[in-house]
C-alpha positions in Angstrom: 73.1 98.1 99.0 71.8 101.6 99.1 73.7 104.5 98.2 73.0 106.3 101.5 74.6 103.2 103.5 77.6 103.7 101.4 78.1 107.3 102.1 77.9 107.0 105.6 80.2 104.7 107.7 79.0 103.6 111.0 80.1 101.8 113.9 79.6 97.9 113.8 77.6 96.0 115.8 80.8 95.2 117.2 82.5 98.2 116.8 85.9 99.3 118.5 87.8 102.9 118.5 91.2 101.7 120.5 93.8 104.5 120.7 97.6 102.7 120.6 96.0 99.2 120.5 99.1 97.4 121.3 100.7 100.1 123.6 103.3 101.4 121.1 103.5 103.3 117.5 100.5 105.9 118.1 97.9 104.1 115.8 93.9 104.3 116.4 92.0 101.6 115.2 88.1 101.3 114.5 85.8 98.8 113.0 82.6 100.6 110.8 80.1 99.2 108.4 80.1 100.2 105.0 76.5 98.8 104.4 73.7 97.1 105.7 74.7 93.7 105.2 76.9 92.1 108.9 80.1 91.2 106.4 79.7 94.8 104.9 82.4 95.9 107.7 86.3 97.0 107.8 88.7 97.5 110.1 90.6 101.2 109.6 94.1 101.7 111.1 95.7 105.1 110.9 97.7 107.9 112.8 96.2 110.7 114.3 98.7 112.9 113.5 97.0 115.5 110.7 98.7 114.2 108.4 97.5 112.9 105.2 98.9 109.5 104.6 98.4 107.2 101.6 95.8 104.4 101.4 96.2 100.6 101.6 93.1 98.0 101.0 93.4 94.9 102.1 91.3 92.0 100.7 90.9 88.9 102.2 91.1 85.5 100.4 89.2 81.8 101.6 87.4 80.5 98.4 85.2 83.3 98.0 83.2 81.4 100.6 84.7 81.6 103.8 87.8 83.3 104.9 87.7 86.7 107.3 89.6 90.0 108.0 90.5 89.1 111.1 93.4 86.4 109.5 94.9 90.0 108.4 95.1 91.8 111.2 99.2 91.2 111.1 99.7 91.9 108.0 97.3 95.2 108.2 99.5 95.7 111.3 102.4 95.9 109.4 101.1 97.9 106.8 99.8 100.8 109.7 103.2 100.7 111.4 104.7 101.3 107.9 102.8 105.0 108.1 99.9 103.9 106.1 96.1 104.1 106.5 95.1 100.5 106.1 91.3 99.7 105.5 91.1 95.8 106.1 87.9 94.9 104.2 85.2 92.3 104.8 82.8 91.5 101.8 79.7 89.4 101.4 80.6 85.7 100.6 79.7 83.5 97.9 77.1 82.2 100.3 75.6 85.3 100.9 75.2 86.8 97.3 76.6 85.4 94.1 79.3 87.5 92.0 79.4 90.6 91.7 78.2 91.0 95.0 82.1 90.7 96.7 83.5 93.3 93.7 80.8 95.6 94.8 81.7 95.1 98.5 85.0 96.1 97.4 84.1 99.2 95.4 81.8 100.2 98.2 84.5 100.5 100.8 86.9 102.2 99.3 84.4 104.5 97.8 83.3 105.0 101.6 86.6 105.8 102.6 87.5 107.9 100.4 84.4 110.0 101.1 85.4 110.5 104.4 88.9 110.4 104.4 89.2 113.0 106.7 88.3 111.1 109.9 91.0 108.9 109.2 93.7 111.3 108.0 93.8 109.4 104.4 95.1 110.6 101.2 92.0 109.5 99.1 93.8 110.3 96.0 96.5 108.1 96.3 95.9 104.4 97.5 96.3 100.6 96.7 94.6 97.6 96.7 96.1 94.3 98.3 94.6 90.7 97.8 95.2 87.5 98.3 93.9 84.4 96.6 90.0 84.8 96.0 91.0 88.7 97.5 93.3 88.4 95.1 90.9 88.1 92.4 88.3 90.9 94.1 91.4 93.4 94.4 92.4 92.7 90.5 88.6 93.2 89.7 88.0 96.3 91.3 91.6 97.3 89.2 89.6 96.3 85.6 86.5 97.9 86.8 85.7 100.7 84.7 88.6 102.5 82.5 90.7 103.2 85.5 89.5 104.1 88.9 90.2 107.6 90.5 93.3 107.6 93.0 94.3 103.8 92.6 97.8 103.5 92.0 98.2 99.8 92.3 96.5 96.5 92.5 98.9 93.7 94.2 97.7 90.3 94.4 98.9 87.0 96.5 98.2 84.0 94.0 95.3 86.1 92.7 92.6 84.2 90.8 92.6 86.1 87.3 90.4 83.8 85.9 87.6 81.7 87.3 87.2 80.0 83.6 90.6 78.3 84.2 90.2 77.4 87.3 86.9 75.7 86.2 88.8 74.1 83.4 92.0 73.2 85.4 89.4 72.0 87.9 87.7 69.4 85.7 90.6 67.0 84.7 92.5 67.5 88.1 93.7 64.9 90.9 94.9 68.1 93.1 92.0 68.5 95.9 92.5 72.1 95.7 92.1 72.9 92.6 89.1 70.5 92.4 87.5 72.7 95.5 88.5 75.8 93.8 86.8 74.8 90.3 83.6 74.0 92.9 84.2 77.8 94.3 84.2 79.5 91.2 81.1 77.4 90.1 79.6 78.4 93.9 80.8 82.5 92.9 78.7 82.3 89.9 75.6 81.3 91.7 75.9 77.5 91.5 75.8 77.8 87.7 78.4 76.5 85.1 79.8 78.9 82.2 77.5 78.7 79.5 74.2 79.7 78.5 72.4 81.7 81.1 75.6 81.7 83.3 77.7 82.8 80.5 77.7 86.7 81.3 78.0 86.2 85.0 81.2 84.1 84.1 82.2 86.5 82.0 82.0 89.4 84.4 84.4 87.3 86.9 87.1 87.3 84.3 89.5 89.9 85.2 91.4 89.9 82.0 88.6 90.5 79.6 87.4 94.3 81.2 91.4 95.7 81.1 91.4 98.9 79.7 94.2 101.8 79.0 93.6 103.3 82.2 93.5 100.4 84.7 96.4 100.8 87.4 99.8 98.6 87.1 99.5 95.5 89.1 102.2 92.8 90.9 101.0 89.6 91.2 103.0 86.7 92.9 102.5 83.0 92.8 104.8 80.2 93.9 105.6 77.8 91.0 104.1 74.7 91.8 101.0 75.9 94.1 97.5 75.3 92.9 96.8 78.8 92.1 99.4 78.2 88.9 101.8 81.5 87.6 99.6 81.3 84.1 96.8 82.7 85.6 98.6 85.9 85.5 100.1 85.6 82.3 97.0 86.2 80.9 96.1 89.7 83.0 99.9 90.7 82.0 98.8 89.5 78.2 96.3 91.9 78.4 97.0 94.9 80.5 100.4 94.7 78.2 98.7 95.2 75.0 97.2 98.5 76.2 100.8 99.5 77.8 99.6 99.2 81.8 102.8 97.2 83.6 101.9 94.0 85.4 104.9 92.3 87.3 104.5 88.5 88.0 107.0 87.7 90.8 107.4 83.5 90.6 108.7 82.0 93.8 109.7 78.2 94.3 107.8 75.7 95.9 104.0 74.9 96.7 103.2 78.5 98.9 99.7 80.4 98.5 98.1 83.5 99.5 99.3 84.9 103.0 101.7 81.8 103.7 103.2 82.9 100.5 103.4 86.4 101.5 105.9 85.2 104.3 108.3 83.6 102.5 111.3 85.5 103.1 112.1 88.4 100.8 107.9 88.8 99.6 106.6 91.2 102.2 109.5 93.6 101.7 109.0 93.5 97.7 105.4 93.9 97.7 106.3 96.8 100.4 108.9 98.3 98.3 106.5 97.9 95.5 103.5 99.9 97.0 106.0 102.8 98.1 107.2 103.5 94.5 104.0 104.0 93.8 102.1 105.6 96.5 105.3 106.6 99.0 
């Protein structure tokens, strides 16, 4: 992606700029591309009011390989009609460009918005990230990229994907479909290669854990208890952010839920919400 497509946001091939969009709560909505690419696109919701308001990111899951923003628009809905500006992100899939292509996405966005946070009356110093599943995993990346990024104040993740290694491993001696498919995703992320040798960096790189630094923003994760997506995989992000003193709450929930289903079991929205504000207001 060039830099210059980065800098300046356009409209989509598709594009939209709907004033009130459902008739009520005052929001505008629009649809620009961040790059060159046709996935390289997000939807932005905000209030045209003047004022500044905090940032929200939200990162779509579907096995790296499938999946679209469009399954968010309700929960970027609620998000807006909380008094945030929501940027609901769309990344190049694992079968468009192998990893990091969809952390780069990631990065590229926000790094778009905040350059022209003015248009959408957003707070570009203050702002969260918000994944679920293989999102999950793109929203905890971007949080380990670097030794902190400027303005982020959070990282929350739906059964977030910490590490692709376990999954590979879980994968291999599994009888549960999905986490036989997700060992074949992470392998499919990676550029159809398997961790070692050649593929060993690439692997590495996808491992969320390993690049935590001092200055990495706290993170939530939540996972239900018996879902395929297991609660260890964030035991090891909280092993490590913990060592260097960042917080990382795991929030364990019964039964078999993931990603956005999980999100709607009752009482998970409003923590994650309550979450975000005592961090970003």
């Amino acid at each position: 992606m060039s830099a210059q497509a980065a800098q300046d946001p356009t409209p989509g091939p598709a594009a939209t700029m709907t004033t009130d969009p459902d008739g009520i709560g005052g929001l505008s909505k629009e649809t620009i591309s961040y790059g060159k690419h046709h996935r390289q696109q997000m939807d932005v919701w905000w209030t045209p009011d003047g004022m500044q308001r905090p940032g929200v990111f939200i990162i779509h899951g579907g096995w790296w390989s499938s999946g679209d923003k469009r399954g968010m628009t309700q929960i970027t809905r609620s998000f807006a009609d909380l008094g945030y500006t929501v940027f609901n992100i769309n990344y190049r899939l694992s079968t468009h460009a192998a990893w990091p292509a969809q952390r780069t996405d990631a990065l590229a966005a926000i790094a778009a918005a905040r350059r022209h946070a003015d248009r959408w009356a957003f707070d570009a110093k203050n702002y969260v990230v918000v994944g679920f599943s293989a999102g999950g995993h793109i929203a905890a990346a971007v949080g380990t990229f670097g030794n902190g990024m400027q303005g982020l104040k959070g990282v929350v993740g739906l059964s977030p994907i910490i590490s692709p290694l376990r999954a590979y491993t879980d994968g291999a001696a599994a009888t549960d479909l999905n986490k036989i498919r997700l060992r074949r995703a992470a392998v499919r992320l990676a550029g159809d290669c398997h961790p070692k040798g050649k593929c060993s960096r690439v692997w590495a790189s996808m491992e969320v854990s390993w690049h935590a630094s001092r200055k990495d923003a706290p993170m939530l994760t939540v996972h239900a208890q018996d879902e395929f997506v297991p609660p260890a995989q964030s035991a090891l992000l909280k092993q490590s952010l913990g060592k260097l003193g960042v917080p990382v709450e795991t929030v364990i929930m019964p039964g078999q839920s993931h990603s956005s289903a999980l999100y709607r079991e009752p009482g998970v929205a409003e923590r994650v919400q309550a979450w975000i504000a005592d961090r970003i207001g």
